[in-house]
MARBALUM-365301 format. One record per residue (C-alpha): x, y, z; chain. Coordinates in steps of 0.001 Angstrom, whole numbers, plus 500000, padded with zeros to 6 digits. Layout:
ATOM       X       Y       Z  drenro
ATOM       X       Y       Z       A
...
This chain:
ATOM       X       Y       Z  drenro
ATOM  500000  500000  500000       A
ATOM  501476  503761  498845       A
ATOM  502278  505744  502189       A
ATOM  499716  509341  502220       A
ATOM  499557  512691  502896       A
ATOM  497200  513902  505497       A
ATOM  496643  512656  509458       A
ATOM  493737  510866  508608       A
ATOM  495111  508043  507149       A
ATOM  497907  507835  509156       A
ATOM  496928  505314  511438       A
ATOM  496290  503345  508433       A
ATOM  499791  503689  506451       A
ATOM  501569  502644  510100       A
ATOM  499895  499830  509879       A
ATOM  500010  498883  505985       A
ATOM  504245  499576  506558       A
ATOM  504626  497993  509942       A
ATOM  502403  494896  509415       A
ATOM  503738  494272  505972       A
ATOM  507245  494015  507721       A
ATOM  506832  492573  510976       A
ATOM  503714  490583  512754       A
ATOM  501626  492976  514408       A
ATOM  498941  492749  517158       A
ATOM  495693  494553  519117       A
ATOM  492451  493420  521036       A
ATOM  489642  495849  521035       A
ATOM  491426  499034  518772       A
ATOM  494576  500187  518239       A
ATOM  495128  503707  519093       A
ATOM  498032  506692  518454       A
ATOM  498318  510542  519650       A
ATOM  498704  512746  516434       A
ATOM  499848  515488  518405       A
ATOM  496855  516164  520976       A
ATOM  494300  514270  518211       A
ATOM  493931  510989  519434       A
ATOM  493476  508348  515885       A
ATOM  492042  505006  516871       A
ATOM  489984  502364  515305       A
ATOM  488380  499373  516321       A
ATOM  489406  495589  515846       A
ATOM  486129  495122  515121       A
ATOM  485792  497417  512294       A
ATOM  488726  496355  511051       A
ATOM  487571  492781  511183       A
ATOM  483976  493315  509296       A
ATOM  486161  494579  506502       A
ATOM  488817  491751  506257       A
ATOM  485782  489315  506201       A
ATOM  482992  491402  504296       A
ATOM  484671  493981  502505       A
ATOM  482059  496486  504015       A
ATOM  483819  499785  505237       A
ATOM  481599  500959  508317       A
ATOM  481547  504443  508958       A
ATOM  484415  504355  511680       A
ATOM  486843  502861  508768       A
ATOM  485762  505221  506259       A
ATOM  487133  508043  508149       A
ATOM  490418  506914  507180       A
ATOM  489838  505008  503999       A
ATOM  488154  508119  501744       A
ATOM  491353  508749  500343       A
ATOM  492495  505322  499531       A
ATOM  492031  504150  495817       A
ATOM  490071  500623  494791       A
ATOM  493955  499193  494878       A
ATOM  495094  500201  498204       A
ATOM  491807  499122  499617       A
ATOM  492598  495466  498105       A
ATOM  495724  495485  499689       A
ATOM  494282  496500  502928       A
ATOM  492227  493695  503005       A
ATOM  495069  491158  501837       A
ATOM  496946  492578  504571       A
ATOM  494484  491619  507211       A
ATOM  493584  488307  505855       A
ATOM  497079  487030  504777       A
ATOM  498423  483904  506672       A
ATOM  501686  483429  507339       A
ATOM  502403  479744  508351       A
ATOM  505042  479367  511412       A
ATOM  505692  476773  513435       A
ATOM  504600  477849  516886       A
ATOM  507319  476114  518809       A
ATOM  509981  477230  516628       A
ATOM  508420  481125  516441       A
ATOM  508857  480422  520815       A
ATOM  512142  479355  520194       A
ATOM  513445  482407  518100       A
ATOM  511431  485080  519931       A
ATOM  513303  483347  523359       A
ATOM  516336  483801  521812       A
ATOM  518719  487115  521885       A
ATOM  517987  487689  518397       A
ATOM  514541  487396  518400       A
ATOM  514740  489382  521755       A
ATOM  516996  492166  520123       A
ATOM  514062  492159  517650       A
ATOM  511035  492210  519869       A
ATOM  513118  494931  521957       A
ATOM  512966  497212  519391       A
ATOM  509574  496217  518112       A
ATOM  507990  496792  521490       A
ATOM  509016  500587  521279       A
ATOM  506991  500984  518544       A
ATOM  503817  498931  519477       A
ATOM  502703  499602  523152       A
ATOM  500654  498332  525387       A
ATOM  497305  499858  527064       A
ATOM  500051  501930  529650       A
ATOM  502022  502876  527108       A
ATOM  504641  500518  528613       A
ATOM  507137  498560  526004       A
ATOM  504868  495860  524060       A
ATOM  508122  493516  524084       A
ATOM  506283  490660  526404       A
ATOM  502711  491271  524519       A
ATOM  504377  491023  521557       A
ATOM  506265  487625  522036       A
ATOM  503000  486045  523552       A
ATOM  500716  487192  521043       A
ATOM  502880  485644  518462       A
ATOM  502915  482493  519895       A
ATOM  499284  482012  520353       A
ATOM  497867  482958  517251       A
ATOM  500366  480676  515487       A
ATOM  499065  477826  517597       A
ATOM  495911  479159  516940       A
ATOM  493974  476793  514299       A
ATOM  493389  480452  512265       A
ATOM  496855  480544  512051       A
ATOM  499594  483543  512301       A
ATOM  496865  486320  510118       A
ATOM  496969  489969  511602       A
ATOM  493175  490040  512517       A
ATOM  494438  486523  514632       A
ATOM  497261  488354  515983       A
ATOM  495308  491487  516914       A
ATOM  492735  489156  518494       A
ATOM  495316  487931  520887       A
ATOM  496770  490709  522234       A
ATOM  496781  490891  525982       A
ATOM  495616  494758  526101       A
ATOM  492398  496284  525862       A
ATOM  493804  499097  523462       A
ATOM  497479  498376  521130       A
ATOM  499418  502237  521403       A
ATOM  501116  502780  518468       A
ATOM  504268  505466  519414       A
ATOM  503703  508012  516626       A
ATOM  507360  509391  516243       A
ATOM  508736  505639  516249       A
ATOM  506063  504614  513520       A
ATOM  507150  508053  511581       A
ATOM  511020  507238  512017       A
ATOM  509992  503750  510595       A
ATOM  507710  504888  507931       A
ATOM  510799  507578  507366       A
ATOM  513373  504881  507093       A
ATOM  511570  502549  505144       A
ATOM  510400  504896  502307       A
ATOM  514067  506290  502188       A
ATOM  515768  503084  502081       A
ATOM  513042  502265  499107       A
ATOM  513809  505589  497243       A
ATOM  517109  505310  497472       A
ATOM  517485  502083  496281       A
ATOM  515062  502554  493141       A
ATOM  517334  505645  492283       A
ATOM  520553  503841  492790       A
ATOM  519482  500823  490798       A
ATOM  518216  503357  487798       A
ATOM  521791  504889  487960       A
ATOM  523613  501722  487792       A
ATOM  521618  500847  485167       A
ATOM  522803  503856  483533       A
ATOM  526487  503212  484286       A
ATOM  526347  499617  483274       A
ATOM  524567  500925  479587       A
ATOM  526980  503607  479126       A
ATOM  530168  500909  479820       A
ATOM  527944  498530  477126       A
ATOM  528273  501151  474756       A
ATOM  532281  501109  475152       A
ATOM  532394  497277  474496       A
ATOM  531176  494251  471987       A
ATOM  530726  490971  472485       A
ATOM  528753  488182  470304       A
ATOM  528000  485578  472787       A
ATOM  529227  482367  471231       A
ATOM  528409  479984  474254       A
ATOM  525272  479220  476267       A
ATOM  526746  479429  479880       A
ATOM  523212  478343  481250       A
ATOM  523148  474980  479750       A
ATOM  524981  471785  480861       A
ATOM  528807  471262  480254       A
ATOM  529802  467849  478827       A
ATOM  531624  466684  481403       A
ATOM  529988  463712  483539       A
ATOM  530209  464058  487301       A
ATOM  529319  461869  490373       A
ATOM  528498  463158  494236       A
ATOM  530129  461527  497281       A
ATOM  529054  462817  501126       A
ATOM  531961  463189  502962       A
ATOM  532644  463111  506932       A
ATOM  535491  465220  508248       A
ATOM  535779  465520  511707       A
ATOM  538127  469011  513225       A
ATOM  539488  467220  516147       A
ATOM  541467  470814  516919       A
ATOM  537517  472638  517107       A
ATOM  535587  469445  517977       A
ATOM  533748  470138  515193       A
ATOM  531896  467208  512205       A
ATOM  531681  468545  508442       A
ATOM  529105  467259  506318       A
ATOM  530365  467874  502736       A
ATOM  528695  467038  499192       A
ATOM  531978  467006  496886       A
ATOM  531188  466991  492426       A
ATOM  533348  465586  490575       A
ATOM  533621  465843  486979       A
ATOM  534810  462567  485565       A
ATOM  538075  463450  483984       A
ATOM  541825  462346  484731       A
ATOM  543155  465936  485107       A
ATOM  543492  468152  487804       A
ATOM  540139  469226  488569       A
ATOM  539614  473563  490029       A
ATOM  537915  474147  492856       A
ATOM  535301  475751  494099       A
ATOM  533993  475342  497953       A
ATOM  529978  476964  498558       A
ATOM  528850  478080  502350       A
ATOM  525386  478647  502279       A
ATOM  523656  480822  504427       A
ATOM  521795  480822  508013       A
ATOM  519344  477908  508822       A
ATOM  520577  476478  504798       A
ATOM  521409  472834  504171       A
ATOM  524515  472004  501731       A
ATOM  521134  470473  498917       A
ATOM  519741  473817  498716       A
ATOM  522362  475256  495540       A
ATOM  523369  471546  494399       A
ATOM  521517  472979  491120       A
ATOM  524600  475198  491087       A
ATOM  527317  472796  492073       A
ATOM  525809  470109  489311       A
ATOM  525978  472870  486505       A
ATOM  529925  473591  487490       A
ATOM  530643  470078  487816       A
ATOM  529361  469739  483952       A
ATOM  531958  472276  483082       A
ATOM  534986  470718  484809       A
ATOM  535208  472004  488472       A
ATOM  534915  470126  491466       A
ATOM  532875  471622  494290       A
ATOM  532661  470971  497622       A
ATOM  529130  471979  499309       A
ATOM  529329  471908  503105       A
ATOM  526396  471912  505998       A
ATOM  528279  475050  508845       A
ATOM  527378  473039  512145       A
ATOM  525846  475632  514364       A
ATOM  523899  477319  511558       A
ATOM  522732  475402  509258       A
ATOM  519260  473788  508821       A
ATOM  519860  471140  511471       A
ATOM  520378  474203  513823       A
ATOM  517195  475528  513254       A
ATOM  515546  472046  514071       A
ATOM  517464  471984  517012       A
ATOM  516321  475544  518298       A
ATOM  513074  474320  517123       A
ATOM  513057  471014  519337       A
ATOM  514433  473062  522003       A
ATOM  518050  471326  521903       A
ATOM  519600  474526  521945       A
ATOM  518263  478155  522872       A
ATOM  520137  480472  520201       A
ATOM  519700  481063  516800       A
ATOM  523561  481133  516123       A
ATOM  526177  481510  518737       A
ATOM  528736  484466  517924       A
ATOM  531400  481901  517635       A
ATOM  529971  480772  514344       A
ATOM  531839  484188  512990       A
ATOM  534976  482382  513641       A
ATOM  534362  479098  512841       A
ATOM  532398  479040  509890       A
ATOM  535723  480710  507631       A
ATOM  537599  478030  509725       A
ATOM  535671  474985  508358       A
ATOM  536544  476781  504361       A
ATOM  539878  476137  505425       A
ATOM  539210  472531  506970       A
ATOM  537739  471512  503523       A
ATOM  541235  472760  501583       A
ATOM  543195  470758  503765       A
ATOM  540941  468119  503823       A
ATOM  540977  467977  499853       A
ATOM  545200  468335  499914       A
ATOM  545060  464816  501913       A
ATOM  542660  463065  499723       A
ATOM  545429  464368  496641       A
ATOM  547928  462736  498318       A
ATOM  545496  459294  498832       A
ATOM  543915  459640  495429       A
ATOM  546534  460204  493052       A
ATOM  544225  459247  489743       A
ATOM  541968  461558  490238       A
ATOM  543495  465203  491798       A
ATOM  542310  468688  493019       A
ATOM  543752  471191  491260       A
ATOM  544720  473309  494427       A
ATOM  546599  476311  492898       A
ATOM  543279  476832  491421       A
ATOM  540523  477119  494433       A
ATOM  537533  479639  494517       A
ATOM  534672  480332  496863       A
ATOM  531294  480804  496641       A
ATOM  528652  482035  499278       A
ATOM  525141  483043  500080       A
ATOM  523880  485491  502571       A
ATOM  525780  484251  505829       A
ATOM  527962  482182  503185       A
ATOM  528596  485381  501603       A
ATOM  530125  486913  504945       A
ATOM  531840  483286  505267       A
ATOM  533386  483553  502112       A
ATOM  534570  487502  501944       A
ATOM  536364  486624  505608       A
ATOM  538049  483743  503970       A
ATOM  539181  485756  501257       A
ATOM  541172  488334  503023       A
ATOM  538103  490528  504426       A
ATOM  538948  491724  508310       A
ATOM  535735  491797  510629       A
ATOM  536011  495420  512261       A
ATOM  534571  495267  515727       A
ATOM  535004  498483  516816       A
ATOM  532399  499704  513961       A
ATOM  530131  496883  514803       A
ATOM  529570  498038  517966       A
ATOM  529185  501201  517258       A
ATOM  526155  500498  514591       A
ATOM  524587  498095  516999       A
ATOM  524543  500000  519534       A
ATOM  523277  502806  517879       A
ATOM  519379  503972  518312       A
ATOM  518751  504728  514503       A
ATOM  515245  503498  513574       A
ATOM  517617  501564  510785       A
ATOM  519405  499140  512888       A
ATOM  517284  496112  512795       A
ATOM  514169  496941  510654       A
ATOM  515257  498214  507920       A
ATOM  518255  495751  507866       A
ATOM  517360  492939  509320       A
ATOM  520570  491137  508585       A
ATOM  522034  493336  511742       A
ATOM  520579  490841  514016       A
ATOM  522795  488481  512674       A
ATOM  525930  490599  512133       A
ATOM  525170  491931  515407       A
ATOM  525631  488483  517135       A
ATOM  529659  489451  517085       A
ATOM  529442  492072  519482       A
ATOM  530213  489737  522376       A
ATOM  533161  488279  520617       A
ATOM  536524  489660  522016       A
ATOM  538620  491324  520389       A
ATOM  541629  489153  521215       A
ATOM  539954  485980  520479       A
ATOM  539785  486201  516491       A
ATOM  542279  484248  514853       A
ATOM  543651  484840  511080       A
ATOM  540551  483858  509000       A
ATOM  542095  484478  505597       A
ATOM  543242  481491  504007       A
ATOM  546219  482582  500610       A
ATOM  545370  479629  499059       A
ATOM  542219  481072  497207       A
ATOM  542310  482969  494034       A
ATOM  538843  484520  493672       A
ATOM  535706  484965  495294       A
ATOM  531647  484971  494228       A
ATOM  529165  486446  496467       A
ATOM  525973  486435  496127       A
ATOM  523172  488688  498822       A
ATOM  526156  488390  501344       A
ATOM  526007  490026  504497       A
ATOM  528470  491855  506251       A
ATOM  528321  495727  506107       A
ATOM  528598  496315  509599       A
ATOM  531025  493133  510405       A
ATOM  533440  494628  507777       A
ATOM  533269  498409  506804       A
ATOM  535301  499590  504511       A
ATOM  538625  499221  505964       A
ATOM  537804  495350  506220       A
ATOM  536640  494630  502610       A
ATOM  539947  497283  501526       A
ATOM  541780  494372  502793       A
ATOM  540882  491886  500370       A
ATOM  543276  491305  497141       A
ATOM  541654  488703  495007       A
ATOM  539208  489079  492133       A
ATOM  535742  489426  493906       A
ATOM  531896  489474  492217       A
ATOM  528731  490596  494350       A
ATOM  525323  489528  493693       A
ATOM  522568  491851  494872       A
ATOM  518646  491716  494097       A
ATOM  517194  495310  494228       A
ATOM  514311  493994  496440       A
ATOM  516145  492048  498577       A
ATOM  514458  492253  502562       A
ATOM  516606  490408  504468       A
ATOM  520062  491870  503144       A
ATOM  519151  495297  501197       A
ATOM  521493  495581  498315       A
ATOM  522389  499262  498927       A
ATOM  523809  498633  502659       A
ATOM  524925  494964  501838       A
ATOM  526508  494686  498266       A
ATOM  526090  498410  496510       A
ATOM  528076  499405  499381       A
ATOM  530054  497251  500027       A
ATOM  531380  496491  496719       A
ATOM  532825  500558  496975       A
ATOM  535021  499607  499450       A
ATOM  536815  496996  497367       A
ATOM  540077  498259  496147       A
ATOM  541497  494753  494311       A
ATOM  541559  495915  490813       A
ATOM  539089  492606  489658       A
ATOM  535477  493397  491252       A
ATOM  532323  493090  489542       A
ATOM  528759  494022  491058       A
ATOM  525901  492435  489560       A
ATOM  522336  493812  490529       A
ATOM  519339  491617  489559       A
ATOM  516152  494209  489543       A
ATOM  513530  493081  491639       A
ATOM  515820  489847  492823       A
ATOM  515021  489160  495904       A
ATOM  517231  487136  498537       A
ATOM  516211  483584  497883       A
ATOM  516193  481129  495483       A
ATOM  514164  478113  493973       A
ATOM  516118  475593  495893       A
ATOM  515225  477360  499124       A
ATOM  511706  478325  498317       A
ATOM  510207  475584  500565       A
ATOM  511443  477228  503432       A
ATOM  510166  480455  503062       A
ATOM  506934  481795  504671       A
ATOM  506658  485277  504094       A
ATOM  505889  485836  500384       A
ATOM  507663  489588  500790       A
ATOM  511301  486720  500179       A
ATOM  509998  485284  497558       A
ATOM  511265  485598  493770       A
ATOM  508778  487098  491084       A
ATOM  510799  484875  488411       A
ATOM  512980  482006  490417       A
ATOM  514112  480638  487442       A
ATOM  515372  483805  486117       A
ATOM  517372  484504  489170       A
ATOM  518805  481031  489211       A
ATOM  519894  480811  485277       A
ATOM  521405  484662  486406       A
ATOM  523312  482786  489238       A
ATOM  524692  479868  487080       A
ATOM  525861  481789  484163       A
ATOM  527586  484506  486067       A
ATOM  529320  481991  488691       A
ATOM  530630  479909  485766       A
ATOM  532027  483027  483833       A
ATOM  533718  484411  486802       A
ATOM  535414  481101  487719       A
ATOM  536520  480380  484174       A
ATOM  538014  483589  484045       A
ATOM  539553  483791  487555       A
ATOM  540042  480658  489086       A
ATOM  540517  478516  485977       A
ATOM  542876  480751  484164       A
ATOM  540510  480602  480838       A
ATOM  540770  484241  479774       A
ATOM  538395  483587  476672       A
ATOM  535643  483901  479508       A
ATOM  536519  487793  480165       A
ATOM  534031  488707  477549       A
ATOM  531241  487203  479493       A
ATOM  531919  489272  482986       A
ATOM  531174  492715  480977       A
ATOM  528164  495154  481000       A
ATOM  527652  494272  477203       A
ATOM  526727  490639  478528       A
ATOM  524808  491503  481251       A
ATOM  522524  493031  478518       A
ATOM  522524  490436  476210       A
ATOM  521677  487715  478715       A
ATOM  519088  490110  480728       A
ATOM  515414  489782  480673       A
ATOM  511716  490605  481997       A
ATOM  510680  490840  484546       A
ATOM  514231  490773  486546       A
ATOM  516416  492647  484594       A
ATOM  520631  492277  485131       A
ATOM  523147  494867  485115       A
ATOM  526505  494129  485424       A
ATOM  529614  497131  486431       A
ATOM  532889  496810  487250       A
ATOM  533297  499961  489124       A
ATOM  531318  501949  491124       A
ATOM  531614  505297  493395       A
ATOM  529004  506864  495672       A
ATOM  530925  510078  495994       A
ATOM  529869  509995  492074       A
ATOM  526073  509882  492540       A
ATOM  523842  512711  490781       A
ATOM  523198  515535  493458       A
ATOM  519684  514645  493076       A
ATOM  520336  511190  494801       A
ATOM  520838  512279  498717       A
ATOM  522811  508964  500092       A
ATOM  526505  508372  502323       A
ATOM  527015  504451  502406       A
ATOM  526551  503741  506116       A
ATOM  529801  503679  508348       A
ATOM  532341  505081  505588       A
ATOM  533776  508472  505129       A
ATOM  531848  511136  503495       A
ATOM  533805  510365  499609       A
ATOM  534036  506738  499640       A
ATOM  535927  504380  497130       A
């Protein structure tokens, strides 16, 4: 729904912006102070409409100005189910992240005594998922332990603020790359010659692998492609993201085995999918513990040397080792960048989390996660960077706040971010626009998928809020596949032929509806149009 002009609809455009992004709640109306006006509405009004479609005369105070459209969505809104677990929702909203969250959330929705809303909150969640209804905002306001839900009008206008900025912002940046990326098209050629989307012709097999870390105390599960060849095989090692299993991008590893690379997928004990059915069966209480910002580039390096042994046991068919990429989603992404040479910077971390912008975990949500490291000394971080990879493919990584831009300046190997313009979880312009202008190494790419979001078909089961989901998965996947396999022919294979492939002339040729792709190799926000107000968060005023 479009945010308005004009008081009376305010109550209405908190809630289209708030409920929309987070699960909301009231009992008998929800109520905020517009200056000395007091704006309320009843559940029940609210309720006749979601079922009926009739707008009483209470409702149509604040709905006159609302077109046919907005009034759909309205109703959507209301009515939309969102299907959680109700043991696992008690198990994240008991956790400190889902406590950071509801911390936060509970400034902005009150209860009857104006009093924090952080314990309403949490146990109106977790009935009206149980509930047979299910997790719908009329359930949720239903179960709301207050006779009226206060709605704290300058947090709701900071949010409102922050969310149609970020937004903005984003839709201008992604309309200037696209500019940038068609004026560097204009400067090159190319005649595609090869369909990097289809199959190779190399055969491969999968084996499962078991390596133990008797140092950390720590099992590997590992899904290793081979391509069926006598030569030294490249590498290329994924990390998926948070609460991911090692299956969800073998549709990735199976189309680079087909072109000759080996690739080892591996399940990050401690946040991977069998995490999440542990917090979920109550085995552990935390969503991830901080250590996993440590460990997880430690288990990259476990696989290399675990791969050098099986060279030395295996001599017929070899890992070619002087040739080893990474690749890494979302968490993965921050897994692989801290591998590759990136520093984490916890001075900065601290800083933004314990900052009180209306940003920190709504309109970023990936700072719960990043924030996680704040308890991690300083003194216990070993040397994460491991020399013995050549390039790196990211794509919606994380890690904005865990790096800055003196941590990602530290990285010296050819690097490629992946960023979808509508991504929720890990907005490009904080995550990868950003980010990517604090890269100095000389090979960086940044491609932006418009409207992309931060999943992909192999994870699509395990989303429940529709706000993740892909408008064209199969677009976004064929993206991921042909821009992986260019950049590790190029950079970790040593097959220069592939350079053609990695330019903005490319990106056009292979781009289409409804995502489009552009593809730039360099990028500066000091550069932006005066038009476009924007300072990447946490770097100097004239970044890279």
């Amino acid at each position: 729904m479009r945010l308005k002009q004009g008081f009376q609809i305010f109550a209405l455009s908190v809630l289209s912006t708030i409920f929309t992004a987070i699960p909301t709640l009231a009992a008998q109306r929800i109520s905020t102070f517009y200056g000395i006006i007091e704006l309320s509405i009843s559940i029940a009004s609210l309720e006749t409409y979601a079922q009926s479609g009739f707008i009483d005369n209470e409702l149509a105070v604040y709905t006159q100005r609302l077109n046919p459209e907005d009034l759909v969505t309205l109703r959507q809104l209301l009515n939309q189910r969102i299907d959680f677990n109700s043991v696992a929702l008690s198990q994240f909203l008991y956790s400190s992240m889902g406590e950071s969250a509801l911390e936060y959330v509970g400034e902005l929705i009150q209860t009857d005594a104006h009093q924090n809303g952080f314990y309403a909150i949490r146990s109106t969640l977790i009935l009206a998922a149980a509930d047979p209804d299910g997790l719908t905002l009329l359930n949720v306001l239903k179960q709301f332990p207050s006779d009226t839900i206060r709605v704290n009008f300058t947090t709701a206008q900071q949010t409102i603020a922050a969310f149609t900025q970020l937004f903005e912002q984003i839709e201008q940046i992604d309309a200037w790359i696209e500019q940038q990326s068609l004026i560097a098209e204009t400067a090159s050629s190319i005649t595609p010659s090869l369909d990097l989307h289809t199959s190779g012709s190399w055969r491969w097999r999968v084996e499962t692998l078991t390596l133990y870390d008797a140092q950390r105390d720590r099992e590997l599960m590992i899904d290793l492609y081979r391509p069926q060849f006598n030569q030294p095989a490249p590498v290329l090692i994924l990390s998926p993201g948070l609460a991911a299993s090692r299956t969800n991008f073998a549709y990735l590893a199976q189309h680079l085995a087909s072109h000759g690379f080996a690739v080892a997928i591996l399940d990050h004990p401690g946040s991977d999918r069998q995490q999440l059915q542990n917090l979920q069966d109550g085995a552990v209480s935390e969503v991830v513990q901080p250590s996993e910002l440590i460990d997880r580039p430690l288990d990259i390096s476990a696989v290399l040397d675990e791969l050098e042994r099986l060279n030395q046991v295996n001599e017929a068919e070899p890992f070619n080792l002087q040739q080893v990429g990474i690749l890494g989603h979302s968490f993965g992404g921050y897994t692989a960048l801290a591998v590759a040479g990136a520093t984490v910077n916890l001075t900065q971390l601290r800083s933004t989390c314990e900052s009180d912008t209306i940003d920190v975990t709504l309109a970023n949500p990936s700072l719960l996660l990043q924030c996680a490291a704040v308890d991690l000394p300083t003194e216990t971080i070993p040397a994460l960077h491991d020399e013995r990879l050549r390039a790196v493919f990211v794509f919606n990584p994380i890690g904005s706040s865990l790096f800055g831009a003196d941590g990602l300046s530290q990285i010296e190997i050819p690097v490629m971010m992946v960023g979808g313009s509508q991504d929720a979880i890990a907005p490009a312009l904080v995550e990868q626009i950003c980010p990517f202008t604090w890269l100095t190494t000389p090979e960086r790419y940044l491609a932006l998928i418009q409207g992309g979001t931060h999943v992909y078909i192999a994870q699509r089961e395990a989303t429940a809020l529709p706000i993740l989901d892909s408008p064209d998965p199969l677009l976004a996947r064929r993206y991921l596949k042909i821009l992986s396999l260019a950049f590790a022919q190029t950079h970790v294979a040593d097959r220069p032929e592939y350079q053609p492939y990695l330019t903005a002339a490319y990106g056009q040729a292979i781009s289409q509806a409804p995502m489009r792709l552009r593809l730039v190799h360099s990028l500066a926000i000091a550069e932006l149009p005066e038009t476009i107000d924007f300072t990447c968060p946490g770097a100097s005023p004239e970044p890279f």
